[in-house]
C-alpha positions in Angstrom: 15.3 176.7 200.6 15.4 173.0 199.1 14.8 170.3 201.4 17.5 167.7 200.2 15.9 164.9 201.3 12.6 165.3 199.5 14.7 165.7 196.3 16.7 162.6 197.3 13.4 160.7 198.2 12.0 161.5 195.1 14.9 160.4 193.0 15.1 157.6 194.3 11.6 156.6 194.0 12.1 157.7 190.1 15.1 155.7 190.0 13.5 152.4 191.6 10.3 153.2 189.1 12.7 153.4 186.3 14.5 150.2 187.1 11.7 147.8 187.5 10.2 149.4 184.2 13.6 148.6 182.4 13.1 145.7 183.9 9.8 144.6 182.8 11.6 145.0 179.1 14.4 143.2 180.0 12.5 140.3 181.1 11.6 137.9 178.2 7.7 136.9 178.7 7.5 133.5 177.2 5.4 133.4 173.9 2.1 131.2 174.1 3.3 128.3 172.5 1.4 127.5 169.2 -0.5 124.8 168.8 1.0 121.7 168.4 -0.6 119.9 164.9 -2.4 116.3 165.2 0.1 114.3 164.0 -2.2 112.1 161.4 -0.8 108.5 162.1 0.1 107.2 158.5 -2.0 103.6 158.1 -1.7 101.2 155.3 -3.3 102.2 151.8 -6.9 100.9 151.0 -5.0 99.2 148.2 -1.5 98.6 147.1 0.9 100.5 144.6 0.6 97.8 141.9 -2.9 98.9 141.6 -2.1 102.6 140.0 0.4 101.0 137.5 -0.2 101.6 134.2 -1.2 104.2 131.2 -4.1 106.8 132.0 -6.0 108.9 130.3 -5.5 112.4 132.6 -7.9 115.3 132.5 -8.4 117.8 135.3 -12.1 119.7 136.6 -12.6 122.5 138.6 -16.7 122.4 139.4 -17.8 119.2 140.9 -20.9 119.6 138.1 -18.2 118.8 135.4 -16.8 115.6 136.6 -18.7 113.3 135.0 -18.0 115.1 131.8 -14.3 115.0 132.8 -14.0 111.2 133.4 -15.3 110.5 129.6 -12.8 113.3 128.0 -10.1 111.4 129.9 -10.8 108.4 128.6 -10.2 110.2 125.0 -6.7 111.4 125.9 -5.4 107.6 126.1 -3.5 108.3 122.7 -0.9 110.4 125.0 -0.8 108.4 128.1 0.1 109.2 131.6 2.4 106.5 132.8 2.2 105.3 136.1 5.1 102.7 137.0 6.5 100.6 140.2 9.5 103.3 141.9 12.4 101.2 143.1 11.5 101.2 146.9 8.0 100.1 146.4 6.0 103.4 145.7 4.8 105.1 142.3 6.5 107.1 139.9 4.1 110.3 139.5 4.9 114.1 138.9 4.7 116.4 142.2 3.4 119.9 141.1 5.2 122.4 138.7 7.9 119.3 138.5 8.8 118.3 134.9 10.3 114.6 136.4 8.5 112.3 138.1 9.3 111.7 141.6 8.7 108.5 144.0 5.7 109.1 145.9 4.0 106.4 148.7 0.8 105.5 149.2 -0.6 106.6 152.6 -3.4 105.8 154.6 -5.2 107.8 157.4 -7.8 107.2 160.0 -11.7 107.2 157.8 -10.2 105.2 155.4 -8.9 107.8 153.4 -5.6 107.7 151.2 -2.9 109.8 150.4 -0.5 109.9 147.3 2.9 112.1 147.9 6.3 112.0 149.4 7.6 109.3 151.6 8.3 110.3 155.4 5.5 113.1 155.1 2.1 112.4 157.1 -0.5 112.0 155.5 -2.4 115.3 154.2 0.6 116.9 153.7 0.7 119.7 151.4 2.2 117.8 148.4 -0.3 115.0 148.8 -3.3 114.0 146.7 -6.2 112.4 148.5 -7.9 109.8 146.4 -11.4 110.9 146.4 -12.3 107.8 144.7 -10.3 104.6 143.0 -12.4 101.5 141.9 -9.6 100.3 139.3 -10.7 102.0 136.0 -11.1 105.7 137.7 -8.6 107.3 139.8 -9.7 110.7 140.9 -6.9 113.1 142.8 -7.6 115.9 144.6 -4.1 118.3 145.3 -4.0 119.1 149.3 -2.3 122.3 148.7 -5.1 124.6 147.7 -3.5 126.9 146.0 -2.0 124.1 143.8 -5.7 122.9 143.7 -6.4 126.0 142.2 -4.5 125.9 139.1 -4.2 122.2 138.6 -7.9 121.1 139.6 -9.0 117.8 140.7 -7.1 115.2 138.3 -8.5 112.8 136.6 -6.9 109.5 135.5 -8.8 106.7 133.4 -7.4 103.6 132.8 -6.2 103.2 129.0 -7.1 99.3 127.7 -3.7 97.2 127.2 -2.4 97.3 124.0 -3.5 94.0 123.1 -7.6 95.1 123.9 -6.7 98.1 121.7 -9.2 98.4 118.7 -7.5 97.6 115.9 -7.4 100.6 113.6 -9.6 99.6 110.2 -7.5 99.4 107.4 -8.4 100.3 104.1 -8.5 97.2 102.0 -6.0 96.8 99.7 -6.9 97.3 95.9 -7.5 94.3 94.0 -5.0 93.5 91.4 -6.6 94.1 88.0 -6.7 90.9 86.3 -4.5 91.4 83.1 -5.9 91.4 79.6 -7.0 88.8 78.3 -4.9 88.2 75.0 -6.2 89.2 72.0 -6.8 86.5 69.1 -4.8 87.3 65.9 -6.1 87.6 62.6 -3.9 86.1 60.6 
């Protein structure tokens, strides 16, 4: 003989079980929220745009041990120049990686006295900035931010190329002196 109300009992338990499973899957659990990145406040430069204007000598190193040996090949490449000019809303013209035009980029400043070179409206340390690892007017030295752009490009190297009018003038070969013409000769006669 069954006993109906055991079986009913025990259905219902299962039934009640199954609903508060289904709806422990129903129910969303909120996600731990990630955490939220230090916003680096964006300070002014440690010196202006105006000071980055100009042609470079540009190199790139990989090993700290070869910087030094970097800095005098770059002086060497001022033949081909990288130009550096004034952008149109106060920044510098400069090339952001794998881009064959130059782009405005601002200067940026963080807290430590550290500055940035990249896009405008970005904080500072961004992944398309360069941090000037040093700048004392003839040698600008770039590290990328992004490290797998760091990777393939290395830590650039500028050196300032000499105006054109501190150029060393190229030695010319002196011109040939004119052969004096020959002296006439007397005539017999």
């Amino acid at each position: 003989m069954r006993h109906p109300r055991r079986t009913f009992r025990v259905t219902a338990l299962l039934l009640a079980v199954g609903a508060l499973m289904l709806a422990g899957c129903a129910t969303n659990p909120q996600a731990p929220e990630a955490p939220q990145q230090m916003v680096t406040p964006t300070l002014p430069p440690a010196f202006p745009p105006e000071n980055l204007v100009g042609r470079w000598g540009l190199t790139a190193y990989h090993k700290e041990a070869d910087r030094e040996r970097t800095v005098k090949a770059a002086a060497n490449q001022c033949r081909n120049p990288y130009v550096i000019t004034l952008g149109p809303t106060g920044g510098v013209m400069m090339h952001l990686a794998d881009q064959s035009t130059p782009t405005e980029l601002a200067l940026k400043g963080a807290p430590g006295g550290k500055t940035f070179v990249g896009p405008q409206g970005e904080p500072p340390g961004s992944t398309q900035d360069r941090e000037v690892v040093s700048f004392e007017g003839r040698v600008l030295i770039l590290r990328w931010m992004d490290p797998e752009v760091q990777g393939r490009y290395g830590t650039m190297v500028y050196v300032r190329c000499a105006p054109a009018s501190q150029k060393r003038s190229v030695k010319q070969k002196p011109k040939p002196k004119a052969k004096p013409a020959p002296k006439p000769k007397p005539n017999p006669t």
